[in-house]
C-alpha positions as CSV (number, residue, x, y, z in Angstrom):
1,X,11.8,-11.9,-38.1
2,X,11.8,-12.2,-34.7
3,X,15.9,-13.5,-34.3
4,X,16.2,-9.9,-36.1
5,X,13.9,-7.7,-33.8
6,X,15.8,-9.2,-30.9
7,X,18.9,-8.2,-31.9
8,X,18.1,-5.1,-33.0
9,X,16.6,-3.9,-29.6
10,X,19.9,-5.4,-27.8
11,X,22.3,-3.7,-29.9
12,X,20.3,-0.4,-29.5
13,X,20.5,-0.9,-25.7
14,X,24.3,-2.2,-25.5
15,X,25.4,1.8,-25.6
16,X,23.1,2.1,-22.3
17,X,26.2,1.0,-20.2
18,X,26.5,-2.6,-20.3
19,X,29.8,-3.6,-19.0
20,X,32.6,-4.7,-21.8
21,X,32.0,-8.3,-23.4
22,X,35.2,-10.5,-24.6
23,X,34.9,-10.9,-28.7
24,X,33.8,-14.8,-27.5
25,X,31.2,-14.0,-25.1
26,X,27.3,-13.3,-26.5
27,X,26.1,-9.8,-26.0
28,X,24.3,-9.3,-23.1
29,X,20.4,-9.3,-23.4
30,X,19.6,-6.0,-21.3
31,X,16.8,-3.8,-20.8
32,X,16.6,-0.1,-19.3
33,X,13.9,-0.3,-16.2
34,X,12.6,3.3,-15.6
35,X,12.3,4.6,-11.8
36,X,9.9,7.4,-10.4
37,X,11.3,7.8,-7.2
38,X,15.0,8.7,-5.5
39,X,15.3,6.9,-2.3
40,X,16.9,8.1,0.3
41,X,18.6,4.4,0.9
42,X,17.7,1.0,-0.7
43,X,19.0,-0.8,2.3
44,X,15.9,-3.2,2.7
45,X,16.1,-4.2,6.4
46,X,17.3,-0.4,6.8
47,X,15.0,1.6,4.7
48,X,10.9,1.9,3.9
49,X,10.8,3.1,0.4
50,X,8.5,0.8,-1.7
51,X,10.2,2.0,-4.3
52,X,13.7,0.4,-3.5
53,X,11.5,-3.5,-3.6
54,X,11.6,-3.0,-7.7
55,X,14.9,-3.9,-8.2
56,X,15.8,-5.9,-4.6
57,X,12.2,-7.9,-5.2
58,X,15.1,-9.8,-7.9
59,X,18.1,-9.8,-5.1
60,X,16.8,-11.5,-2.3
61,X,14.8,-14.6,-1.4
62,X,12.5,-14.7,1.4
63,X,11.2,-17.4,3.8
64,X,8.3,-17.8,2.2
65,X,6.0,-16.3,-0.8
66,X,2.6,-15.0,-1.6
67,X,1.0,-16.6,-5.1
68,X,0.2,-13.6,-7.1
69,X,-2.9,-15.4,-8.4
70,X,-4.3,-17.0,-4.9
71,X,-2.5,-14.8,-2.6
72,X,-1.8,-18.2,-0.5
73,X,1.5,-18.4,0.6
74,X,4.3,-20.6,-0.7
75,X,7.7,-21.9,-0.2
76,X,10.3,-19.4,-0.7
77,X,13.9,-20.3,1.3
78,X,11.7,-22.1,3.8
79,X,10.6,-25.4,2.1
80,X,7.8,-25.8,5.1
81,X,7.0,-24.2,8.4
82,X,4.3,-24.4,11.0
83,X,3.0,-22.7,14.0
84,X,2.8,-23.7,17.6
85,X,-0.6,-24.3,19.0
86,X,0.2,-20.8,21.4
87,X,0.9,-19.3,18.1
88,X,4.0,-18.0,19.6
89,X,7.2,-20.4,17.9
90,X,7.2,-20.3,13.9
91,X,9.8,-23.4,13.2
92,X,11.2,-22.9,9.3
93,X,12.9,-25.7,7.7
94,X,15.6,-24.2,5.2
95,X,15.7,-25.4,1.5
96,X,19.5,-27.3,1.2
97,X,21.6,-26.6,-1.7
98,X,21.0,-22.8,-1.2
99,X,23.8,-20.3,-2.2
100,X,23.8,-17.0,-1.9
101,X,25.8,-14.3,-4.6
102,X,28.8,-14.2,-3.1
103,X,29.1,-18.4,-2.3
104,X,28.3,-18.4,0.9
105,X,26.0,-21.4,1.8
106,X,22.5,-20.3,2.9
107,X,21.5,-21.7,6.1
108,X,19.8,-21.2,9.2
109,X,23.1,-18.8,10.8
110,X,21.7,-16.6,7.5
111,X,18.4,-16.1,8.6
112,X,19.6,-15.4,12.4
113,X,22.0,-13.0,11.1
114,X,19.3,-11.1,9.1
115,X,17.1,-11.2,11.7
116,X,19.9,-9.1,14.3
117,X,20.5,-6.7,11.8
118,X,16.9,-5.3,11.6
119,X,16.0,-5.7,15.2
120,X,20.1,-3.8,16.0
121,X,18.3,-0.6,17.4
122,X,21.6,0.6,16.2
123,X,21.0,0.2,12.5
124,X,17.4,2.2,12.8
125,X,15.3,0.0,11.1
126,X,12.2,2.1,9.2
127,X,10.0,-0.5,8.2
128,X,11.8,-4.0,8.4
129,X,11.7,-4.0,12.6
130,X,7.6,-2.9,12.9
131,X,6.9,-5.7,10.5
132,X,8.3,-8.5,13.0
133,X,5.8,-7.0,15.2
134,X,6.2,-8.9,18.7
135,X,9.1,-10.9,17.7
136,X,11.6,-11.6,20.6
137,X,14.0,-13.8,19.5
138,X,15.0,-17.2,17.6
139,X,16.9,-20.5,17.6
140,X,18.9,-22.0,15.4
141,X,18.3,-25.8,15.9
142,X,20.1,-27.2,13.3
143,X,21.8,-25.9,9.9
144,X,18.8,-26.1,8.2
145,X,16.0,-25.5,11.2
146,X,15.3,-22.2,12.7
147,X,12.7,-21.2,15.2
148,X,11.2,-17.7,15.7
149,X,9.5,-16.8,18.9
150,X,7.0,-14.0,19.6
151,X,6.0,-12.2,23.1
152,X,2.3,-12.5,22.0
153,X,0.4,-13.8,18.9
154,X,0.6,-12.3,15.7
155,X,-1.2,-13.2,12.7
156,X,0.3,-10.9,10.0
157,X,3.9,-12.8,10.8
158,X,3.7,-14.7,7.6
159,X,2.7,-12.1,5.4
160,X,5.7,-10.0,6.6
161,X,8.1,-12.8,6.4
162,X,7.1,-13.0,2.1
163,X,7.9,-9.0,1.9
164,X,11.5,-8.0,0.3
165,X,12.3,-6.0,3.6
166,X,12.9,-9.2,5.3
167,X,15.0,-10.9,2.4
168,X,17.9,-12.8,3.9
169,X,20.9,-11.5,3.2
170,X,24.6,-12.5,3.4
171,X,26.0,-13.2,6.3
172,X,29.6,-12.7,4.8
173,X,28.3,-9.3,2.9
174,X,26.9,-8.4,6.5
175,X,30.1,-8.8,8.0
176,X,32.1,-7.0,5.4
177,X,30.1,-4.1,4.7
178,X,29.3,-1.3,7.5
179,X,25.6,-0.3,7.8
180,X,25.6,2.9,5.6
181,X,28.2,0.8,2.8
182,X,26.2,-2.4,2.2
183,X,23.2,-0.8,0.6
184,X,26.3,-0.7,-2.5
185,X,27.1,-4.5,-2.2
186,X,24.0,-5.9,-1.6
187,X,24.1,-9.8,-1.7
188,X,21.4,-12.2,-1.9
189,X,20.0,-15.8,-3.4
190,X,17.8,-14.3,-5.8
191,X,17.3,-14.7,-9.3
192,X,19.8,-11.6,-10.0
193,X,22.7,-10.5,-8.7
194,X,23.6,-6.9,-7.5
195,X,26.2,-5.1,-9.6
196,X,26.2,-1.2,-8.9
197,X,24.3,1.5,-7.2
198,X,25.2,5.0,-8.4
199,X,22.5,7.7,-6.1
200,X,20.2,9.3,-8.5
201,X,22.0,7.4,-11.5
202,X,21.2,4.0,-12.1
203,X,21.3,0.6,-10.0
204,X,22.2,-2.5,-11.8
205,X,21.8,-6.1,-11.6
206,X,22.9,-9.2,-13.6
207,X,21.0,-12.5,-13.7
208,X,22.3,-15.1,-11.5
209,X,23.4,-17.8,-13.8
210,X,23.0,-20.5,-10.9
211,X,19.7,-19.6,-9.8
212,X,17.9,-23.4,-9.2
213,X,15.3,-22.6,-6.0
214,X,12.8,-19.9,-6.5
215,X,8.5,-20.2,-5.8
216,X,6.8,-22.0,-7.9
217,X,5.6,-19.0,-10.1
218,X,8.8,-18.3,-10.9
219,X,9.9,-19.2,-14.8
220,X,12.5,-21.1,-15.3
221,X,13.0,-19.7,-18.9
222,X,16.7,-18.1,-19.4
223,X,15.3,-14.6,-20.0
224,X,17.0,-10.7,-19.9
225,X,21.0,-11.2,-18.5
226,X,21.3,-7.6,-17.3
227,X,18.8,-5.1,-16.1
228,X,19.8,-1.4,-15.9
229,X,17.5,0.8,-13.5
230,X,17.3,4.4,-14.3
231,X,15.4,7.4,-12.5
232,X,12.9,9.6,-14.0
233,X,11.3,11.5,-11.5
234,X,10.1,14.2,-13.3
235,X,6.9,12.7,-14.4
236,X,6.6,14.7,-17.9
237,X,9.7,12.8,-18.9
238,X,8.4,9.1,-18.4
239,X,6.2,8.2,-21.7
240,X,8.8,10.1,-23.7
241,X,11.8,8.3,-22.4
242,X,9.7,5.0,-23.1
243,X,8.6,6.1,-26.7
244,X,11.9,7.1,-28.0
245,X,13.0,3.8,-26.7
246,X,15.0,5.3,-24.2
247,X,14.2,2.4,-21.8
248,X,12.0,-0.6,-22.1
249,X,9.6,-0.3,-19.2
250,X,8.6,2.4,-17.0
251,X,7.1,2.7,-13.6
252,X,4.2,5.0,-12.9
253,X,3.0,6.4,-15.9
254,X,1.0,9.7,-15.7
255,X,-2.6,8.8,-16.2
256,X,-2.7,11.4,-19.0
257,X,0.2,10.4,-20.7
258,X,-0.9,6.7,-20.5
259,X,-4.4,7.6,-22.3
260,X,-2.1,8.8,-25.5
261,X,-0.7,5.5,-24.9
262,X,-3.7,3.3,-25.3
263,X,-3.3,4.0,-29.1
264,X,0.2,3.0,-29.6
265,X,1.1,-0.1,-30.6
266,X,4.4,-0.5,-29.8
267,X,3.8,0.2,-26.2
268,X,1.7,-1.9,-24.0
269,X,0.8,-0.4,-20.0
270,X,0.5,-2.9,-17.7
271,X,-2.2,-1.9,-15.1
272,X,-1.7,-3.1,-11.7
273,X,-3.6,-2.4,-8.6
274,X,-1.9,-1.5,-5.5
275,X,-3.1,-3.3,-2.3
276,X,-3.2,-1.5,1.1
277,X,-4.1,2.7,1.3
278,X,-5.5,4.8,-1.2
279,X,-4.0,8.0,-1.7
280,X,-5.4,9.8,1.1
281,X,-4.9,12.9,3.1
282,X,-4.2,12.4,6.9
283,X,-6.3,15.3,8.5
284,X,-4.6,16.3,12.1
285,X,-7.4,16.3,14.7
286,X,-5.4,18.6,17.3
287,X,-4.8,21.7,15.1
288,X,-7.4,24.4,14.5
289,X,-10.1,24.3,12.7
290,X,-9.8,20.7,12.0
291,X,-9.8,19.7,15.4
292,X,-13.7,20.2,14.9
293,X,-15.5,16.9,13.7
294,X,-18.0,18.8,12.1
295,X,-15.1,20.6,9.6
296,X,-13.6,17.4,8.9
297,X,-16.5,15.9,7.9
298,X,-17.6,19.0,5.7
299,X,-14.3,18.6,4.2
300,X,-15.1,15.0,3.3
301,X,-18.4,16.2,2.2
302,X,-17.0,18.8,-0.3
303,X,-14.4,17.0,-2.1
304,X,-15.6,15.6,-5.7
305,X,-13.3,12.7,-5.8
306,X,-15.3,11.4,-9.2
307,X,-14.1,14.9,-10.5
308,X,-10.6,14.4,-9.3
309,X,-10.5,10.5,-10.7
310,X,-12.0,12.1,-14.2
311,X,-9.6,15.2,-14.7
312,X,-6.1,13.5,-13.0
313,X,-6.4,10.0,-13.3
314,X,-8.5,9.6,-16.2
315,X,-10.2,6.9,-15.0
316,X,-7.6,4.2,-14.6
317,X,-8.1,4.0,-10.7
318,X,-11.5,3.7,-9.2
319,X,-12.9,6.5,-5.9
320,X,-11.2,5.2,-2.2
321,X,-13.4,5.0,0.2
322,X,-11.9,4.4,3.4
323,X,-8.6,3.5,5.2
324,X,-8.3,0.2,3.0
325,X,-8.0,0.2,-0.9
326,X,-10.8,-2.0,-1.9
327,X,-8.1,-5.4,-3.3
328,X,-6.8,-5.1,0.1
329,X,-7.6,-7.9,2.8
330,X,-10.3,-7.4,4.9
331,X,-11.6,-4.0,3.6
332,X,-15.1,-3.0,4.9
333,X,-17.1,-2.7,1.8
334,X,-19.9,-1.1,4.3
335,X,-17.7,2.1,3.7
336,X,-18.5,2.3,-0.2
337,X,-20.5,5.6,-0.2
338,X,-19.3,6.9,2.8
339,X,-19.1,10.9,2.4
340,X,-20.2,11.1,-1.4
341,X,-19.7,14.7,-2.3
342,X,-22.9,16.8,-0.2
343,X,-21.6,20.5,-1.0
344,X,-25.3,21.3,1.0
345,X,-24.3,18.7,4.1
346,X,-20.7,20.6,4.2
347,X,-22.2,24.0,4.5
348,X,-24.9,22.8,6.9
349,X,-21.9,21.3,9.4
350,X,-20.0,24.8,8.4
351,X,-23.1,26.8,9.6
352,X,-23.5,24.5,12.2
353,X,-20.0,24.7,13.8
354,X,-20.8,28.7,14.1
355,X,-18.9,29.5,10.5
356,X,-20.3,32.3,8.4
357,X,-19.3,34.8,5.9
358,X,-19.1,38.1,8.0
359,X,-17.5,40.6,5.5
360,X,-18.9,38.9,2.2
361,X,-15.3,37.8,1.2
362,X,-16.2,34.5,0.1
363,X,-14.6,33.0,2.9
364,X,-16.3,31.8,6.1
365,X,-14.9,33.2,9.5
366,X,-15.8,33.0,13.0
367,X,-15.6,35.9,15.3
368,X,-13.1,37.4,12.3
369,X,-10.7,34.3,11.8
370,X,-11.2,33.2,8.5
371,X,-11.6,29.2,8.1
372,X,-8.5,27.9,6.4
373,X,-6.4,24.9,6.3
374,X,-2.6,24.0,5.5
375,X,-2.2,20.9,3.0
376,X,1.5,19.3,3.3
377,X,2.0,17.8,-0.3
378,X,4.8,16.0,-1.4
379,X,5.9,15.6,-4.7
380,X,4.4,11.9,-6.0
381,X,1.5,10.2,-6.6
382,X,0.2,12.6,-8.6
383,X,-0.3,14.4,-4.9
384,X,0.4,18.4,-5.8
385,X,-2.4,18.0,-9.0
386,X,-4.9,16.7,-5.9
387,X,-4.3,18.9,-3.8
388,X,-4.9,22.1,-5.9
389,X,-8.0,20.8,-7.1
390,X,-8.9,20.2,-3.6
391,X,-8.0,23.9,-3.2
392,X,-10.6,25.0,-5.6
393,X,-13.1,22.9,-4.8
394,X,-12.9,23.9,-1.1
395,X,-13.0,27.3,-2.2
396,X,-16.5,27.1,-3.5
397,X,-17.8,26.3,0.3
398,X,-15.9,29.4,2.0
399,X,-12.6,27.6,2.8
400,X,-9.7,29.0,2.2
401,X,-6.6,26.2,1.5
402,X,-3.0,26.8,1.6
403,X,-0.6,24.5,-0.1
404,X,2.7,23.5,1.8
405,X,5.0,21.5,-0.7
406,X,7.6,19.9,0.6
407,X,10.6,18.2,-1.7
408,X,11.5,14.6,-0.2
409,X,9.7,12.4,2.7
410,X,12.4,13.7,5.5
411,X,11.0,17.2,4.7
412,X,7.5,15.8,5.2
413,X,8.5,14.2,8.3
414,X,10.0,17.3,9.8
415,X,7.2,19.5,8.4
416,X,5.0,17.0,10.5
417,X,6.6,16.9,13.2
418,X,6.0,21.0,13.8
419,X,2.1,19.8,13.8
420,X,1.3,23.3,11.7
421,X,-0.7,21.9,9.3
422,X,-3.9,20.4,8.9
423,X,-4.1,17.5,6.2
424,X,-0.8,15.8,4.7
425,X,-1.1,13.3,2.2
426,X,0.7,9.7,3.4
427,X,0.3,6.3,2.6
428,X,1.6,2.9,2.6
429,X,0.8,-0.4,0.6
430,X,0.3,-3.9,1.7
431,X,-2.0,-7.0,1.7
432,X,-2.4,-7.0,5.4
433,X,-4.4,-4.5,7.4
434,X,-2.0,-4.5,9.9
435,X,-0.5,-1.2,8.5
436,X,-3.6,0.8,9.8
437,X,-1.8,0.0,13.2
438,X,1.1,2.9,12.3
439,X,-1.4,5.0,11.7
440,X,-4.2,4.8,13.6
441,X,-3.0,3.2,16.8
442,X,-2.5,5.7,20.0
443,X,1.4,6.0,19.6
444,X,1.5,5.0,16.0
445,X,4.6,5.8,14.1
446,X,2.6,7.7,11.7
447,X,-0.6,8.6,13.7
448,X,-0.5,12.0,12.1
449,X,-4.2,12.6,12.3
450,X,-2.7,12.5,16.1
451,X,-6.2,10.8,17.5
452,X,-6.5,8.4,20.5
453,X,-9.6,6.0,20.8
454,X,-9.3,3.3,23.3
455,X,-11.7,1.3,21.5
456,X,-10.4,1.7,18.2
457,X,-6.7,0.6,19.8
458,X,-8.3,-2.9,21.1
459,X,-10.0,-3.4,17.8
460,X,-6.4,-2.6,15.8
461,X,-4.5,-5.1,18.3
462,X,-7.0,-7.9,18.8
463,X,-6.5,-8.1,15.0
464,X,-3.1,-9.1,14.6
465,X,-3.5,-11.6,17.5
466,X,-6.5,-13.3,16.2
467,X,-5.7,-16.1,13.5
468,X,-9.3,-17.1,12.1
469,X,-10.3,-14.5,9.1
470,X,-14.3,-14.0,10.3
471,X,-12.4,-13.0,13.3
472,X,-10.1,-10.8,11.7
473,X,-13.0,-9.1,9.0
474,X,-14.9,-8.2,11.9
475,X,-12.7,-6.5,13.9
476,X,-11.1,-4.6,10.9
477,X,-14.4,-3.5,9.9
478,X,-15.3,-2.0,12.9
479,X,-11.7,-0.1,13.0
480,X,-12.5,1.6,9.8
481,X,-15.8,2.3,10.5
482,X,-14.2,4.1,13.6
483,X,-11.7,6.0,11.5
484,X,-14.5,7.3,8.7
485,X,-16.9,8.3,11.2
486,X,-14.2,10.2,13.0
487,X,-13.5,11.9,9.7
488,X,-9.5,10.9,10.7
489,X,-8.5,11.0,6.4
490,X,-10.2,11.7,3.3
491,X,-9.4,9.2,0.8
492,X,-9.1,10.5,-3.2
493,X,-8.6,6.9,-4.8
494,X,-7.4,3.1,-4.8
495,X,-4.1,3.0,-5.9
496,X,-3.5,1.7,-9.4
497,X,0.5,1.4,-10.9
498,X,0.6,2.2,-14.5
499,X,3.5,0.4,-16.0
500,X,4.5,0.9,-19.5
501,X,6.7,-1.4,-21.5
502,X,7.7,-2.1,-25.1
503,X,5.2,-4.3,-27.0
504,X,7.7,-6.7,-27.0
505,X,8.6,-8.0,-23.9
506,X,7.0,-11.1,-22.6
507,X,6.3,-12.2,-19.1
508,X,5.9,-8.9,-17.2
509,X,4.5,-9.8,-14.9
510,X,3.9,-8.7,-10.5
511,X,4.0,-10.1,-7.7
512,X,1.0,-10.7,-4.5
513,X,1.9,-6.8,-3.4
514,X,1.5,-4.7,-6.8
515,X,4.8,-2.6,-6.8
516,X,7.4,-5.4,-7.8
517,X,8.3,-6.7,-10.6
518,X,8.3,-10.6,-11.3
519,X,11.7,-10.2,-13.9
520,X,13.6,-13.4,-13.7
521,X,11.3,-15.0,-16.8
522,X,10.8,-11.7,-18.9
523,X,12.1,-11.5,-22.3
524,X,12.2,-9.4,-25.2
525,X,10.5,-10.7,-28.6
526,X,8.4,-9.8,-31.6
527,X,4.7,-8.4,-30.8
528,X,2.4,-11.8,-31.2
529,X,4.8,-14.0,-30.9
C-alpha cells in the first residue's frame, strides 16, 4: 500500500517540471515547496530576505550549527573552534574531505573568500556584513585552519556564523559569476544542489548525491531527489494550492484557512514559532502627534491585541509583549502585561496631552488639528488585516488613522525614508537579541522610531561584548524595559509560521531559527506509516 501511494504522488508531481529522465534512470522523487514571498534577490551574503534561507538553508553549509532541540551549537564545516581569552581571534578548524557542488575542495581559501565578498563595500551587503558585527579581518593558517579577528568583543559571533547568510560559498562560482549573476548559479556543500532560479517563477534544487558531512541532526536517510519552489503570494491561494495537491507543503498559511485545515486529514500544519520580533509597529518619535509620549502610550493603551489574536490569527500565536518574541533569548518576561488594553488610561493621557473633541466630530483635536496618525503597511504578515483593525479600534478613542500601503520592502524603505508617517510595521527574526541593535541603537539601520537614549545605547552594546548569560539577561532586560516605557513600538503578537504539508511526508522538520526547513531527510509515505 504504501510502494503504491508513493508512486502515485511522484507520478502526479513528474508533470510539475522535473527535468527529462533516460528510460534507465528512476523517476525522480520530487515535491512542490510553496513560497509566500518574492524577493528582491536570494543572494545570501548580498540580500536580507528571510524568506530566500528556505531553499539556500539546503545549499550551503555553515561554520558551525545551532541544535534545533538544545539550541547549543554544533559542528557544521568547522569540526571545532575556540575563542581567545581577549575574545577577539575565533580559530576554526575546517572538516577535510569537504567538496563543494561544483568540485571544488572546501578549505580554509573558501571561508576567506566568503568572508571578502560580504565585507566588499562594493557588493552592498544588507544583512550578511552587520552580522559580523566588529570583525576586521582573518588568517588563513593552514588549508584546513582559519582565524577570524574582531576590533572588540562580540558575543553573538557564533550565533551569526550558524545563519545561512554566512554559508560558504564557492570560491570558483565566486570567481565566475559577477555579483548581480551568481544569485543564478549558486554553489555550495550542502545537502542539495542549486539548479535554476526563474524571478517570481520557481527555484530549484536537486539532492546532492555525495553529501557525507552535515550536523549531527541531519538524517542520513536517502529522502526527496528534487525539490521545486514555487511562489504564492497571494495568501487566499495557499490552502487551495496545497489541497488540490498542487504542491506538497506550503509556507505561511492564513490562520483562517489553517483552522479549516485542522479537520482534514490528508493535510497536516506544522506550527513553528519564530524567534526574534513580534509583528510590531515601529512608532516614529519625531513626527507629530507621536512625538508626544503620552499619545504613544495611549496608543498602546487602546489597541486590543487579544481581539486582534482572536479575529486574524485565530489563536495560533500568542499577544507580544515587547521588543523580544517570548522563545527568543534573553526576553524580559517583566514585560508580560505591559500596556494591556486601558481604553480609560488612553483617554486620560489624550485629555492629558490637551486633546479634546471641540466640534463633536468624534475625533479629538487640539486648537482645531484633529489627532491622526499615518500607518505604513506592507503587504505580509498578515500586516494590512492589523492595521485596519487598529484603525477601528483607534477610532473609538477620537483618533483618526490613515492607512499607507506600500507594495514591496524598497517602497517601505523609501516611504520611510520621507519620515511622513507615524507607525510602520517592521520586523526581523533571530535567536540573538542583538537585532534590537538595528533598531533601537542611535544610528541603527532601522531605527525608524528615530529615538536616541544614551543609556539605552550602552546597555544595547555592553551586550554583545559581554560573554556570560546573567550578564547578557540583565542588560537586555533593562534595554526593553527602556524601549516599552518609551512607548518606541506596539507589539500585536509572537510570531508563529504555519506550515502545511501533505499527510504524508515524513521528517519535516526546522531548524534552531523557525523559518528554514530541515529537507535533506524528508520523504513522502503513507499516513501512519
Amino acid at each position: 500500500m504504501r510502494s503504491a501511494i508513493v508512486l502515485l504522488m511522484f507520478v502526479f508531481i513528474a508533470g510539475c517540471g522535473a527535468v527529462e529522465q533516460t528510460a534507465t534512470e528512476p523517476p525522480l522523487r520530487r515535491i512542490v515547496y510553496g513560497l509566500t514571498l518574492q524577493p528582491s534577490g536570494i543572494d545570501p551574503h548580498i540580500n536580507a530576505s528571510s524568506e530566500l534561507g528556505i531553499p539556500l538553508r539546503q545549499v550551503y553549509d555553515t561554520l558551525i550549527y545551532r541544535d534545533p532541540e538544545t539550541r547549543e551549537f554544533t559542528a557544521g564545516l568547522a569540526s571545532t573552534w575556540s575563542i581567545a581569552e581577549d575574545q577577539l581571534t575565533y580559530t576554526f578548524t575546517l572538516r577535510q574531505g569537504v567538496v563543494f557542488h561544483d568540485g571544488t575542495p572546501f578549505t580554509a581559501q573558501a571561508v576567506a573568500t566568503t568572508l571578502d565578498r560580504i565585507t566588499n563595500p562594493d557588493n552592498g551587503s544588507q544583512r550578511a556584513l552587520f552580522m559580523l558585527g566588529p570583525y576586521e579581518g582573518y588568517t588563513v593558517i593552514d588549508d584546513f585552519t582559519i582565524q577570524i579577528q574582531l576590533s572588540e568583543p562580540y558575543s553573538p559571533l557564533l550565533d551569526s556564523l550558524s545563519q545561512v547568510y554566512l554559508g560558504i560559498a564557492s570560491p570558483k562560482a565566486l570567481a565566475e559569476y559577477s555579483r548581480d549573476r551568481y544569485q543564478f548559479h549558486q554553489v555550495g556543500t550542502g545537502p542539495f544542489r542549486f539548479v535554476e532560479y526563474i524571478p517570481g517563477d520557481r527555484i530549484v534544487l536537486r539532492r546532492n548525491t555525495d553529501y557525507r558531512w552535515g550536523p549531527v541532526f541531519y538524517s542520513d536517510s536517502d529522502g526527496i531527489d528534487e525539490i521545486e519552489f514555487r511562489f504564492y503570494t497571494d495568501a487566499a491561494t495557499r490552502s487551495l494550492a496545497l489541497s488540490n495537491g498542487e504542491v506538497q507543503v506550503m509556507g505561511e498559511i492564513p490562520p483562517l484557512d489553517a483552522r479549516t485545515l485542522t479537520n482534514n486529514s490528508a493535510i497536516q500544519l506544522k506550527q513553528t514559532p519564530i524567534p526574534g520580533q513580534p509583528l510590531q509597529f515601529l512608532i516614529n518619535t519625531q513626527r507629530f502627534p507621536t512625538d508626544n509620549l503620552a499619545i504613544r502610550q495611549a496608543l498602546l493603551y487602546a489597541t486590543n491585541r487579544d481581539a486582534i489574536i482572536d479575529s486574524i490569527f485565530q489563536r495560533f500565536s500568542s499577544v507580544a509583549w515587547g521588543p523580544l518574541s517570548a522563545n527568543t533569548l534573553y526576553f524580559n518576561r517583566q514585560l508580560v502585561g505591559t500596556y494591556e488594553q486601558n481604553s480609560a488610561q488612553a483617554q486620560t493621557l489624550l485629555a492629558s496631552a490637551g486633546y479634546t473633541d471641540s466640534n463633536n466630530d468624534g475625533i479629538l483635536d487640539i486648537g482645531g488639528l484633529d489627532l491622526e496618525v499615518t500607518i505604513i503597511v506592507p503587504p505580509w504578515g498578515s500586516v494590512p488585516e492589523v492595521a485596519q483593525l487598529l484603525q477601528d479600534q483607534w477610532r473609538t478613542i477620537g483618533v483618526r488613522v490613515r492607512l499607507d500601503p506600500v507594495p514591496t520592502f524598497n517602497a517601505l524603505r523609501e516611504r520611510v525614508e520621507s519620515g511622513e508617517y507615524n507607525l510602520v510595521a517592521y520586523y526581523t527574526f533571530g535567536l540573538d537579541p542583538v537585532l534590537l541593535n538595528q533598531f533601537f541603537l542611535t544610528g541603527g539601520i532601522t531605527n525608524w522610531s528615530r529615538y536616541s537614549n544614551s543609556e539605552l545605547d550602552r546597555l544595547l552594546t555592553e551586550a554583545t561584548r559581554q560573554v556570560e548569560p546573567a550578564v547578557r539577561s540583565s542588560l537586555y532586560a533593562q534595554a526593553q524595559q527602556i524601549i516599552m516605557d518609551a512607548a518606541l513600538l506596539l507589539p500585536i503578537r509572537d510570531y508563529v509560521n504555519i506550515n502545511g504539508a501533505i499527510s504524508g511526508l515524513r521528517e519535516f522538520n526546522f531548524d534552531a531559527y523557525g523559518w528554514f526547513p530541515i529537507l535533506n531527510g524528508m520523504s513522502v509515505g503513507a499516513a501512519g506509516t
